[in-house]
C-alpha positions in Angstrom: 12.4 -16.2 32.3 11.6 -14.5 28.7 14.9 -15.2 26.4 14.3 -11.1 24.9 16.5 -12.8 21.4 13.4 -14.8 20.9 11.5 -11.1 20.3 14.3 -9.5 18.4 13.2 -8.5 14.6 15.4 -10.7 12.3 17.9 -8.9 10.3 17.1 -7.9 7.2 18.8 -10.5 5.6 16.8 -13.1 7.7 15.5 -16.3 5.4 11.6 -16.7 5.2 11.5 -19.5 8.2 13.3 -17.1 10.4 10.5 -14.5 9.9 7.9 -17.4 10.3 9.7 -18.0 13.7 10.1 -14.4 15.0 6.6 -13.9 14.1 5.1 -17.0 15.5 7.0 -16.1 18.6 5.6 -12.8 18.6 2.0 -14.1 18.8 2.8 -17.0 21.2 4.7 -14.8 23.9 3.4 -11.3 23.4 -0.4 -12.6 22.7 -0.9 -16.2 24.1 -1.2 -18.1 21.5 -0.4 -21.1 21.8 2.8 -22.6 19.5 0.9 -24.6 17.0 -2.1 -22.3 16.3 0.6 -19.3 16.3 2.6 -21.3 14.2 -0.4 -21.9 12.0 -1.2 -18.3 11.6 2.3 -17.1 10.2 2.5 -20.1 7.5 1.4 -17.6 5.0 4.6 -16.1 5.2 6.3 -17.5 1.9 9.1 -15.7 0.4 9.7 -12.4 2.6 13.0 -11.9 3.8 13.6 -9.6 7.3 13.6 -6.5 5.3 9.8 -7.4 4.3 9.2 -6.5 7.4 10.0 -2.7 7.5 8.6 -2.5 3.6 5.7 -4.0 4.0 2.0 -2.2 4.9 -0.6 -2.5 7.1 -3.0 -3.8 4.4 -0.1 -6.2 3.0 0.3 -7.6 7.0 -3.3 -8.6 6.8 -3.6 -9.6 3.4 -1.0 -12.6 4.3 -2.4 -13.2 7.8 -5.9 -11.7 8.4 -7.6 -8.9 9.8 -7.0 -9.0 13.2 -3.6 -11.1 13.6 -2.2 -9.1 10.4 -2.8 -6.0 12.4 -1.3 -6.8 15.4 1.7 -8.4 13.6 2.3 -4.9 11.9 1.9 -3.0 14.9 4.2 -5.3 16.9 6.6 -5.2 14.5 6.7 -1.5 13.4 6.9 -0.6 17.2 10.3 -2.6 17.4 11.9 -1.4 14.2 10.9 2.1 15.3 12.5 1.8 18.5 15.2 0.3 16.8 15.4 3.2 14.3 15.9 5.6 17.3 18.6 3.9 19.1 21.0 4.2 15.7 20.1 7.3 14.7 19.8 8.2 11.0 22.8 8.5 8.7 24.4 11.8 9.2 24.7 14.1 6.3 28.2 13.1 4.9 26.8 9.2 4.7 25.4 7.7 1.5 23.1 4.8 2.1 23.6 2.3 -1.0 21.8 -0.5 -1.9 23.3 -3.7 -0.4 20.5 -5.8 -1.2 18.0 -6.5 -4.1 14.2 -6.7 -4.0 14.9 -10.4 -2.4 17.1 -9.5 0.3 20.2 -11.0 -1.4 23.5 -9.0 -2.3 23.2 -7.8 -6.4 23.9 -10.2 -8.7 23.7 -12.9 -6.3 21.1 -16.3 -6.5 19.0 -17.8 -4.5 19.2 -20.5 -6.7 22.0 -22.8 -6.2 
């Protein structure tokens, strides 16, 4: 049976091998491909934390993978984050959303670098 965890978008503060994983899983159960080649395909995937995931483009999707696996990545993706979107709602009016994380996914002031 399909373990559903193994096609859950990472959180947003997800390191880059997580992504690599979630998206190498993505194309292996959702597309066929097998592990390796799948595993191949998301290398390109360097530095991107989760929350690349939601900020990144169509044209920045297959700029790092390709044409036509960069396109399906992004639409698999963006399908999951917006069904994810709907089933928390947005933030109501009295709510402020504040940064909790720089451009690198890490809390301000924090370094990767230790």
């Amino acid at each position: 049976m399909l373990d559903p965890n193994r096609l859950r978008v990472p959180a947003d503060d997800a390191k880059p091998p997580a992504v690599r994983e979630y998206l190498a899983n993505v194309l292996h159960l959702s597309y066929n491909v097998p592990v390796k080649h799948a595993e191949e395909l998301v290398s390109g995937w360097s530095y991107g934390r989760g929350h690349a995931l939601n900020e990144y483009d169509v044209a920045t999707f297959r700029q790092i993978f390709g044409a036509e696996v960069g396109a399906l990545l992004y639409h698999h993706v963006n399908k999951k984050l917006s069904v994810s979107k709907r089933a928390t709602g947005p933030i109501s009016g009295s709510e402020t959303a504040e940064a909790k994380k720089d451009l690198f996914g890490l809390p301000p002031g924090e370094s990767s670098f230790k």
